[in-house]
Residue frames relative to the residue before (quaternion, step in Angstrom):
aa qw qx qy qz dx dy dz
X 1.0000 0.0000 0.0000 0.0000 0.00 0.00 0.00
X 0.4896 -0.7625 0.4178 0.0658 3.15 -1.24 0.96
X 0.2238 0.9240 -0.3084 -0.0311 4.15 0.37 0.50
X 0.3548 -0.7151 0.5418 0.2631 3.39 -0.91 0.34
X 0.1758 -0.7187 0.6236 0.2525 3.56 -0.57 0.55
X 0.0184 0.7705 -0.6370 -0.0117 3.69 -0.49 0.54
X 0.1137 0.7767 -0.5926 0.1808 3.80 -1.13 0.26
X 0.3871 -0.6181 0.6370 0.2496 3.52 -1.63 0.19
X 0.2402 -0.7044 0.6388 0.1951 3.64 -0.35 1.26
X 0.3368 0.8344 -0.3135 0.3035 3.84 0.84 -0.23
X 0.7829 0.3820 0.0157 0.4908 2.91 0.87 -1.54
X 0.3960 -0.8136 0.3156 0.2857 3.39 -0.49 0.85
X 0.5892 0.3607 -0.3812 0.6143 3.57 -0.74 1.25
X 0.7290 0.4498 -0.4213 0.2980 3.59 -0.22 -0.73
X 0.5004 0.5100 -0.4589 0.5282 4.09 1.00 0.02
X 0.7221 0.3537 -0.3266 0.4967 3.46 0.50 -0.96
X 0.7080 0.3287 -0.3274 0.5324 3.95 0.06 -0.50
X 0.6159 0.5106 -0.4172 0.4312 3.35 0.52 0.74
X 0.6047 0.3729 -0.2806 0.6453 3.59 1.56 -0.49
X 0.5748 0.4167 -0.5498 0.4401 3.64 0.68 -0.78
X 0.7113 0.5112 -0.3477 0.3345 4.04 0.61 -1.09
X 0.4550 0.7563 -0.3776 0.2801 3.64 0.70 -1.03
X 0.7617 0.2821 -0.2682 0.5180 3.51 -0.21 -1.53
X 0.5538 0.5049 -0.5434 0.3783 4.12 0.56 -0.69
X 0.8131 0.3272 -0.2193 0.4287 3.55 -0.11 -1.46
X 0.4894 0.6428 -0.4290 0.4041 3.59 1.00 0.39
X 0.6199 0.4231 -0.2746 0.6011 3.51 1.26 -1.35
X 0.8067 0.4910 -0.1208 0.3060 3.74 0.20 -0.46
X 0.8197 0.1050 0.0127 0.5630 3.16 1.49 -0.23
X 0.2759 -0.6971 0.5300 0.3962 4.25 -0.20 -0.21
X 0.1565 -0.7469 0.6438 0.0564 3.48 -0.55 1.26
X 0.3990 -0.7934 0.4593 0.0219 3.42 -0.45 2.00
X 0.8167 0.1887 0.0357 0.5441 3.70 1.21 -1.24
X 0.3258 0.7601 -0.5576 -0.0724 3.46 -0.66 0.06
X 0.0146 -0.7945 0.5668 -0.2174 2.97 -0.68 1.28
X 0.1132 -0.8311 0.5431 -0.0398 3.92 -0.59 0.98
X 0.8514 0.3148 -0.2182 0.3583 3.11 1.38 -0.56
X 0.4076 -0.5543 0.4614 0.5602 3.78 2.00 0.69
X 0.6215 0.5012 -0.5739 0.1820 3.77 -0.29 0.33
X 0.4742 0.6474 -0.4439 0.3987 4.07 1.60 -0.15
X 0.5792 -0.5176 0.6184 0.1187 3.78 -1.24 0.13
X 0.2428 0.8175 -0.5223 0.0008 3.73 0.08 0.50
X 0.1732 0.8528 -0.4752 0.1301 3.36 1.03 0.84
X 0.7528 0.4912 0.0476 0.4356 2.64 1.13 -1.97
X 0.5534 0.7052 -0.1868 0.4020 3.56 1.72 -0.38
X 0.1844 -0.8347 0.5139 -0.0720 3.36 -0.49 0.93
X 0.3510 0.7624 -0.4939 0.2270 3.67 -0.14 1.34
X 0.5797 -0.6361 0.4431 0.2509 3.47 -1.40 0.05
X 0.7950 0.1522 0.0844 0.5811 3.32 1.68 -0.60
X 0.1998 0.7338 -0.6217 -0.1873 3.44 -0.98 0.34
X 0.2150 -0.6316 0.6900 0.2806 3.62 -1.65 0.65
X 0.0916 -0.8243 0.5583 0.0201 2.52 -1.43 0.78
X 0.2125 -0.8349 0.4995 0.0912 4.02 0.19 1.57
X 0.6314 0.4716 -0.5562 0.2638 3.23 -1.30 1.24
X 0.6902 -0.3332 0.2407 0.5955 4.01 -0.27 -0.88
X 0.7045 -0.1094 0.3904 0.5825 3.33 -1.38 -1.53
X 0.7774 0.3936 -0.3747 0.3167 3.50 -0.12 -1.23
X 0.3016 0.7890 -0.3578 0.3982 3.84 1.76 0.09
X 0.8400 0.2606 -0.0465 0.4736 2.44 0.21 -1.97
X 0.5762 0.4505 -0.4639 0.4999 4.12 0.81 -0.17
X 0.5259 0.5693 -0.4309 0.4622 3.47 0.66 -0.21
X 0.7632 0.4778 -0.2288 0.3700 3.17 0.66 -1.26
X 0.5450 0.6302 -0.2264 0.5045 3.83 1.38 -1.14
X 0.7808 0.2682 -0.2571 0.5023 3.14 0.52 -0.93
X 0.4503 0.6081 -0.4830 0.4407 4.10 1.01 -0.08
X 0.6960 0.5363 -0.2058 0.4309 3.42 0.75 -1.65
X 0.2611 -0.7686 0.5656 0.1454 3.55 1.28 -0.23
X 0.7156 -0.5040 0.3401 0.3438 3.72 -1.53 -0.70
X 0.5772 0.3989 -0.5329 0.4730 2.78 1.32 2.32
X 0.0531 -0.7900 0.6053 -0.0814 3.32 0.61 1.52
X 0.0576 -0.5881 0.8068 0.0011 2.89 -1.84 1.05
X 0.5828 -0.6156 0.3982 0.3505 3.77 -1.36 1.02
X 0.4753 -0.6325 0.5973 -0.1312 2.80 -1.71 1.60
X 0.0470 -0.6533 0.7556 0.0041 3.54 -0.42 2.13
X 0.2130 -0.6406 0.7263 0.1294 4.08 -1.28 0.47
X 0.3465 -0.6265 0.6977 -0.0257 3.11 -1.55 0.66
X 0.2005 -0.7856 0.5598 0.1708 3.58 -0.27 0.90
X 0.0506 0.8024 -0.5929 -0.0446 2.93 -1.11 1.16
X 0.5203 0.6913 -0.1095 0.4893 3.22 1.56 -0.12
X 0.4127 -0.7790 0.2861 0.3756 3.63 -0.66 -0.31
X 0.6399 0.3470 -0.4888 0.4808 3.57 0.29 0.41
X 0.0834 -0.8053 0.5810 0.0838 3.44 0.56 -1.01
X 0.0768 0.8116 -0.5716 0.0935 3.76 1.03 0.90
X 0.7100 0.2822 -0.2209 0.6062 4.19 0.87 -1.34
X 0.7558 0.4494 -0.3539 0.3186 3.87 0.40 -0.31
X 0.3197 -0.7826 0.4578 0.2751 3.60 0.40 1.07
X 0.6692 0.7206 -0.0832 0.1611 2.81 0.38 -1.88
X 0.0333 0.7953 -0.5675 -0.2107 4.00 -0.37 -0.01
X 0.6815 -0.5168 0.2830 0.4340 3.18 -0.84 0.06
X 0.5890 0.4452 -0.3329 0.5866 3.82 0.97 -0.55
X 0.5816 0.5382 -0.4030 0.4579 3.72 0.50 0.06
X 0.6546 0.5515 -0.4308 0.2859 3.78 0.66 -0.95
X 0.7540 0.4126 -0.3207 0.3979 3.34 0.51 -0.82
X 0.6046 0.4416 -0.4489 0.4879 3.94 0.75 -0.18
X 0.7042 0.4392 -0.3151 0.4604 3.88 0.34 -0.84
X 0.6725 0.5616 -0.3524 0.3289 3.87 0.59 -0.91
X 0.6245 0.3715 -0.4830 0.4886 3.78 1.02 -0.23
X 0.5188 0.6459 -0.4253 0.3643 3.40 1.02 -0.30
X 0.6415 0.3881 -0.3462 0.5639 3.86 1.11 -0.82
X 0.6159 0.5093 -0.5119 0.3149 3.51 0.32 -0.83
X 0.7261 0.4972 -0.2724 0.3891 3.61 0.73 -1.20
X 0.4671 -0.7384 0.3288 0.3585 3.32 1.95 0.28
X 0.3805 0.5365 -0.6148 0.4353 4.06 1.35 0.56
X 0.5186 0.5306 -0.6129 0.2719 3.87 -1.03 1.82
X 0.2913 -0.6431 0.5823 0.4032 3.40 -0.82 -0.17
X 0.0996 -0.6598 0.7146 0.2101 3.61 -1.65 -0.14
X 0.3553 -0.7181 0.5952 0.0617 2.89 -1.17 1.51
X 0.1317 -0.7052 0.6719 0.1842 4.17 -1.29 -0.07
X 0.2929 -0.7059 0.6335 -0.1208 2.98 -1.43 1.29
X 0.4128 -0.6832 0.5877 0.1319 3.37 -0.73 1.15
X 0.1826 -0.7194 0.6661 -0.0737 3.66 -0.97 1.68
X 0.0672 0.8054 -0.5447 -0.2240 3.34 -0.91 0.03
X 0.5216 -0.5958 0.5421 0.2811 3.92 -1.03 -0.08
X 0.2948 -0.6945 0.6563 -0.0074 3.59 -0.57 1.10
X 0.1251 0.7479 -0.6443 0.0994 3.29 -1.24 1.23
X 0.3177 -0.6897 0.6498 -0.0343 3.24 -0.74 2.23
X 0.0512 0.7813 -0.6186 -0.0646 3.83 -0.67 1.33
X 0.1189 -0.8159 0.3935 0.4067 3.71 -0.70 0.13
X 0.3946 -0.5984 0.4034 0.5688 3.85 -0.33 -0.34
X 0.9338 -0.2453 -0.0552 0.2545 3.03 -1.42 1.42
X 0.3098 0.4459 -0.7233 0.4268 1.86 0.07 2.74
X 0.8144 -0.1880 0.2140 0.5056 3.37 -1.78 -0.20
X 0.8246 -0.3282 0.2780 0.3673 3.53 -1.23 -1.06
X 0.2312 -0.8871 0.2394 0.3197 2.68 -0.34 -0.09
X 0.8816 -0.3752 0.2049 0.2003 3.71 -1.63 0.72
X 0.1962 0.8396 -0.4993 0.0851 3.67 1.20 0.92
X 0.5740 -0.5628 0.5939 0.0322 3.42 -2.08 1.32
X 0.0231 -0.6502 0.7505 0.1164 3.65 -0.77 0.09
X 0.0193 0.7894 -0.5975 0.1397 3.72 -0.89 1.17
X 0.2649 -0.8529 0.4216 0.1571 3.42 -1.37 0.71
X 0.7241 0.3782 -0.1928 0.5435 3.10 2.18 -0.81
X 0.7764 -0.4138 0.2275 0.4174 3.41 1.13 -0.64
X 0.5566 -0.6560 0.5087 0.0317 3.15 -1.48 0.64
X 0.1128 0.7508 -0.6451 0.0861 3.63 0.25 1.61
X 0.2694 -0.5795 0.7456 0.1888 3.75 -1.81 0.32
X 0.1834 -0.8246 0.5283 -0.0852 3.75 -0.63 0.96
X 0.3075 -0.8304 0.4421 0.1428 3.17 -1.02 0.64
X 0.1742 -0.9100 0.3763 0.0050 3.72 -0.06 1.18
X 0.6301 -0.4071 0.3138 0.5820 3.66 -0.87 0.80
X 0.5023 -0.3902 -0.7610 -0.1280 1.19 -2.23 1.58
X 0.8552 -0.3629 0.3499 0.1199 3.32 0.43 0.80
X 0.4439 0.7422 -0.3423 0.3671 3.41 1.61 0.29
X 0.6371 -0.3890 0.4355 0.5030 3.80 -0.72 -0.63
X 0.3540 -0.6052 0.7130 0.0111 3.25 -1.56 0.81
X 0.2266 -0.8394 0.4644 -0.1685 3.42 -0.69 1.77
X 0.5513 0.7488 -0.2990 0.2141 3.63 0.64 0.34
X 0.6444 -0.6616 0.3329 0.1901 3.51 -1.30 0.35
X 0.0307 0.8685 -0.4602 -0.1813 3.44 -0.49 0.04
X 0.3913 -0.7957 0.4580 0.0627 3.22 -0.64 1.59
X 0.1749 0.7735 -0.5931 -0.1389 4.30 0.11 0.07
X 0.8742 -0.1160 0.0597 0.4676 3.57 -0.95 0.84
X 0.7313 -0.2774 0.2399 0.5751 3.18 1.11 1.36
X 0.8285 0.3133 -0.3245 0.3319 3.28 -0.18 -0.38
X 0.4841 -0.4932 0.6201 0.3713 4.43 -0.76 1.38
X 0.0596 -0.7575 0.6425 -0.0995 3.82 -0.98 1.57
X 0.8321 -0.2133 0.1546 0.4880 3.47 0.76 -0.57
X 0.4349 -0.7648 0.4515 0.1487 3.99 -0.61 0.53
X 0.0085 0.9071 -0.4207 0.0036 4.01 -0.13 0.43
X 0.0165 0.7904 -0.6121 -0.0153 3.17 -0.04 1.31
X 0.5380 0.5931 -0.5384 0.2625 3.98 -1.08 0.44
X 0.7441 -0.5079 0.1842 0.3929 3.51 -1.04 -0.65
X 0.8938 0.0255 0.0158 0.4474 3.27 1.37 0.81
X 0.0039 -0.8265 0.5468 0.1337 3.93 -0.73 0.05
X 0.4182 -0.6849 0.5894 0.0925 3.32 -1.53 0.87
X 0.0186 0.7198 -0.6933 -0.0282 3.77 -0.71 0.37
X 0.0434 0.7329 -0.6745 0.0777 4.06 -0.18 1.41
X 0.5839 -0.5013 0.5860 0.2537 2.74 -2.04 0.08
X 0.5330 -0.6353 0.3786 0.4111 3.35 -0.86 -1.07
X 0.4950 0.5703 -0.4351 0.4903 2.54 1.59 0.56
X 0.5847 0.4879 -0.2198 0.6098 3.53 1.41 -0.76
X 0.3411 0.7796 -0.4371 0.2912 3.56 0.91 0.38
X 0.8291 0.0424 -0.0384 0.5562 2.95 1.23 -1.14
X 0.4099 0.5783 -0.5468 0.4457 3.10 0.62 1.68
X 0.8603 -0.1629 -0.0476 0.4808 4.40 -0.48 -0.71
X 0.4665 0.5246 -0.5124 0.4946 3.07 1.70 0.55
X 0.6315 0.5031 -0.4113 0.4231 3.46 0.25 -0.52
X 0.7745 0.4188 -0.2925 0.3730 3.63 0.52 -0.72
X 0.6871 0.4722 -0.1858 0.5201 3.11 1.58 0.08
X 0.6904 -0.5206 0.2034 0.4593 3.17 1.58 1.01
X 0.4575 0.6680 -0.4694 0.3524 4.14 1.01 -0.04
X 0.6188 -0.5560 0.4872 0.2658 3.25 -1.14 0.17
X 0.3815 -0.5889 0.6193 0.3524 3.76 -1.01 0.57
X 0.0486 0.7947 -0.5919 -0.1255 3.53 -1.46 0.56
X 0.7116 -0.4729 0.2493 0.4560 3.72 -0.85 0.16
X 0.3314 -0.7515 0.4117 0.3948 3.50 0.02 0.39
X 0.7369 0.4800 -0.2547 0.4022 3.67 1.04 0.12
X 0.2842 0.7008 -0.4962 0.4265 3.32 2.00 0.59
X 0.1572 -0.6307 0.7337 0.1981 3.64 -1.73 0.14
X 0.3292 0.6707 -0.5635 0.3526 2.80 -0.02 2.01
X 0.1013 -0.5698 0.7981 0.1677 3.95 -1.14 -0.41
X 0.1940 -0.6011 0.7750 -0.0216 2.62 -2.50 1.09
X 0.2895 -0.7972 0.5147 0.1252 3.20 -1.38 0.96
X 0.1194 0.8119 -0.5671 0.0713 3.30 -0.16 0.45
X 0.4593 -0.7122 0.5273 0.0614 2.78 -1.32 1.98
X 0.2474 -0.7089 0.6343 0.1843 4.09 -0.56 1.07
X 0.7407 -0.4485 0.0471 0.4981 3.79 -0.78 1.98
X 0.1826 -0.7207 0.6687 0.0127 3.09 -0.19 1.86
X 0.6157 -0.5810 0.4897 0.2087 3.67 -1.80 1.04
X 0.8323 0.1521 -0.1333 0.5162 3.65 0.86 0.34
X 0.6563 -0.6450 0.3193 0.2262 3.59 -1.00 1.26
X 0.5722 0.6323 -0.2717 0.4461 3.23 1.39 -0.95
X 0.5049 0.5355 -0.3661 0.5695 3.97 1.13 -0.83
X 0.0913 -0.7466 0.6163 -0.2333 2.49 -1.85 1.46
X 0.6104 -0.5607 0.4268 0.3619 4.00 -0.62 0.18
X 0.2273 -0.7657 0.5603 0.2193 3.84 -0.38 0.49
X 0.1654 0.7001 -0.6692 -0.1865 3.58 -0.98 -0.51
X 0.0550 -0.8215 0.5381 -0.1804 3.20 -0.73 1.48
X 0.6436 -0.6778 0.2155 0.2827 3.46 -0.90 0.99
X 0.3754 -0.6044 0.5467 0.4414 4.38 -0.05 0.64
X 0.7361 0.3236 -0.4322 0.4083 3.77 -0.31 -0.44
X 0.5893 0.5106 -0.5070 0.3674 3.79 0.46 1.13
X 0.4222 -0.7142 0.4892 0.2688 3.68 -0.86 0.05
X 0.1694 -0.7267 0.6651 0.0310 4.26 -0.16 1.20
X 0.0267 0.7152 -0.6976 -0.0318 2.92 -1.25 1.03
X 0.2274 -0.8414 0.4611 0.1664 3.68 -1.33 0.42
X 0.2350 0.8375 -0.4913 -0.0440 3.61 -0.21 0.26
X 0.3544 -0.8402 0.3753 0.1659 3.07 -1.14 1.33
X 0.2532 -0.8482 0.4216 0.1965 3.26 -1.05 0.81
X 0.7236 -0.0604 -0.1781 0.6641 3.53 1.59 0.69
X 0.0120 0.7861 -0.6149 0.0614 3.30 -0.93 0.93
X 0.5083 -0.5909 0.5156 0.3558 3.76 -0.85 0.56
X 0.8184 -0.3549 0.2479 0.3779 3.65 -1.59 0.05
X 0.7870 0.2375 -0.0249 0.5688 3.03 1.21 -1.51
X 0.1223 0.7503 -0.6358 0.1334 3.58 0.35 1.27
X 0.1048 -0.8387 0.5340 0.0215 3.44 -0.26 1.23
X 0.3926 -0.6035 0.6766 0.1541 3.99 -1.04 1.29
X 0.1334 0.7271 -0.6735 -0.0020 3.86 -0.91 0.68
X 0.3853 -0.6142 0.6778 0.1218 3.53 -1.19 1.42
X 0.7828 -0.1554 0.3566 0.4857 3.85 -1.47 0.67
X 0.7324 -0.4476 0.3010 0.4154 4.05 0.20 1.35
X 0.8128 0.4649 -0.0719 0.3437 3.77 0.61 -0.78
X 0.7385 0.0791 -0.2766 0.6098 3.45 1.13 0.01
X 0.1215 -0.7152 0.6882 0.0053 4.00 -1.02 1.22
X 0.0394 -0.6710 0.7398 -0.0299 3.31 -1.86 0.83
X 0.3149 -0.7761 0.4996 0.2212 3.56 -0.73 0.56
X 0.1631 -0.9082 0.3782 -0.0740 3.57 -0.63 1.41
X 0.3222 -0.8276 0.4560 -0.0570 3.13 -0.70 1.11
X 0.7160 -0.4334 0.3913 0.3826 3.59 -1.38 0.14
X 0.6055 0.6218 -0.2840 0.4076 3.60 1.56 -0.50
X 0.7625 0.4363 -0.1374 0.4576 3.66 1.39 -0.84
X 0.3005 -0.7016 0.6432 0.0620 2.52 -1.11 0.94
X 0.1763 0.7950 -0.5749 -0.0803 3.43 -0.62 1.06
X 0.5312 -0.6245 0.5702 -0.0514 3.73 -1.70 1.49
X 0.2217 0.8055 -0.5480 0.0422 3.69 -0.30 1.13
X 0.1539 -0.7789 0.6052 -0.0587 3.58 -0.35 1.14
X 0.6288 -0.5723 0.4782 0.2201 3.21 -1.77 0.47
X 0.1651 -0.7656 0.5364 0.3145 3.99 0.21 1.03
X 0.6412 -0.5499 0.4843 0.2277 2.94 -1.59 1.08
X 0.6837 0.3585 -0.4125 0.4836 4.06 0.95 0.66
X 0.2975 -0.6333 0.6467 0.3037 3.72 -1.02 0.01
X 0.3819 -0.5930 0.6684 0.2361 3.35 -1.50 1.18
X 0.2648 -0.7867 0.5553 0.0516 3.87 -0.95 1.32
X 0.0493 -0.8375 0.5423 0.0451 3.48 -0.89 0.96
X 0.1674 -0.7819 0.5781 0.1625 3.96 -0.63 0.70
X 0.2914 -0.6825 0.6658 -0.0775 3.12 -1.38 1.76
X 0.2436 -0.7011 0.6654 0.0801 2.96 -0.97 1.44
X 0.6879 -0.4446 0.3530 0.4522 3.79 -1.61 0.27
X 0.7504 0.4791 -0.1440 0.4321 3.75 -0.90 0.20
X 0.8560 -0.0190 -0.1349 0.4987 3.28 1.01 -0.46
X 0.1050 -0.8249 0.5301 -0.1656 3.01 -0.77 1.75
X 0.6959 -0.5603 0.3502 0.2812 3.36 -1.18 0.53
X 0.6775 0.4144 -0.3278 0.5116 3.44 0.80 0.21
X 0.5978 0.4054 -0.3682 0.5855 3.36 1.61 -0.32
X 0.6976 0.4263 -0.4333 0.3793 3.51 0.46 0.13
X 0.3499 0.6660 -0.4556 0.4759 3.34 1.41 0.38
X 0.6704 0.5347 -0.2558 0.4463 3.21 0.28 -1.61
X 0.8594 0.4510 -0.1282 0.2040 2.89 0.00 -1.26
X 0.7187 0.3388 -0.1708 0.5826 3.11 1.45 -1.35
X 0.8334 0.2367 -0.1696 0.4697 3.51 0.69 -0.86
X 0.3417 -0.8481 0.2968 0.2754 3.81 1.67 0.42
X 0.0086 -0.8089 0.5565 -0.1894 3.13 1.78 1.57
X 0.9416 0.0473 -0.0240 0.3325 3.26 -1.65 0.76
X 0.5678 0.4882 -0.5009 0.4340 3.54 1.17 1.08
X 0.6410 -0.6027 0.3094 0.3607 3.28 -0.98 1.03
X 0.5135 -0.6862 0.3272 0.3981 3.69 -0.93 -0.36
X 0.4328 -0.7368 0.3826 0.3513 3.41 -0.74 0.95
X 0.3435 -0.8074 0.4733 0.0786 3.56 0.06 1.63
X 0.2459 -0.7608 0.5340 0.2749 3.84 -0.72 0.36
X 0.4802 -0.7534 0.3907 0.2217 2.90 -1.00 1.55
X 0.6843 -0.6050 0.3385 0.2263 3.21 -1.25 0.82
């Protein structure tokens, strides 16, 4: 088997649990890439696997390195939620002969491609993204005005301090904290979710990934700011037009036995356990 070590050298620990790892996944496998700091090329690269040691923001780092040649993605928590990174670091070396021998599942996830257009200019400025697409309000801080366009058709109007378009994998990241729904992480869908929308009547969307969402704003403060998955910002205006489609790759995740997505509910966000009541 073939791997990329990928990772945020950033983060503390993840240099060091990368040398303590190295020589293991060396005896045991051909390790094709290593690279901690997004600064390698993986165009040209050819592999069966990447780990990848640090948190979420790792492993989006990593998706969006891998560009539109994703291969499936075990993570290693190194970080602190660790919602996509099953794994801990004492785990890697008991579970990994277990992938090599190919006992995992790989899941696919529904990415999409952000397009920032301006009016009359060149093309325009597309994103490859895994968790989502937020439009923010910025000092001084005023309302956020804007349309929503689904497959052509004027869907709905948003006045407050913002909207989110996630995946389901971003389900249960700044949509969630902003009142969205939790979805399956294998739905081919997107949710909207309005960020303190100006009227009671607004609600969350959930709407199908094989459509096309378009935004245009009709008033935005100086510093209306476009954020890609936490990591790529552009300041926006009444001039853009911005276009989020399903990217024509799936971001790929490998599940080992034992740890699933409903146990990481439980666990990380203590979805669906009762409350721990004090005892009389």
């Amino acid at each position: 088997m073939r791997v990329m070590v990928l990772g945020n050298a950033q983060r503390p620990g993840v240099r060091e649990e990368a040398d303590r790892l190295l020589p293991f996944l060396r005896s045991c496998c051909d390790v094709a890439v290593f690279d901690l700091l997004q600064a390698a090329d993986l165009e040209g690269v050819t592999a069966d696997l990447a780990l990848v040691l640090g948190g979420d923001g790792a492993i989006l780092l990593a998706a969006r390195q891998m560009a539109y040649r994703q291969v499936p993605v075990l993570g290693v928590n190194l970080g602190k939620l660790g919602f996509l990174a099953d794994l801990s670091a004492a785990e890697v070396r008991d579970v990994f002969p277990r992938v090599l021998r190919g006992d995992f599942q790989t899941t696919r996830h529904v990415m999409f491609e952000c397009a920032v257009a301006t009016e009359g200019e060149g093309p325009p400025v597309t994103y490859l993204g895994l968790n989502e697409v937020s439009i923010q309000t910025g000092p001084p801080f005023h309302m956020v005005e804007m349309d929503l366009v689904i497959d052509g058709e004027t869907a709905a109007r948003y006045v407050g301090d913002g909207l989110i378009l996630s995946t389901p994998i971003g389900s249960t990241a700044h949509s969630l904290s902003a009142g969205g729904p939790l979805l399956g992480q294998e739905l081919e869908a997107f949710v909207i979710t309005p960020i303190c929308p100006h009227a009671l009547t607004v609600r969350p969307l959930v709407d199908s990934a094989n459509k096309v969402y378009s935004v245009g704003l009709r008033r935005a403060g100086p510093l209306t700011t476009l954020i890609v998955d936490g990591q790529d910002s552009l300041t926006v205006g009444v001039q853009h037009r911005i276009t989020i489609r399903r990217a024509p790759v799936n971001f790929q995740l490998v599940k080992v036995a034992g740890h699933s997505y409903y146990r990481t509910l439980r666990e990380k966000l203590s979805w669906g356990l009762t409350p721990n009541y004090r005892k009389e």
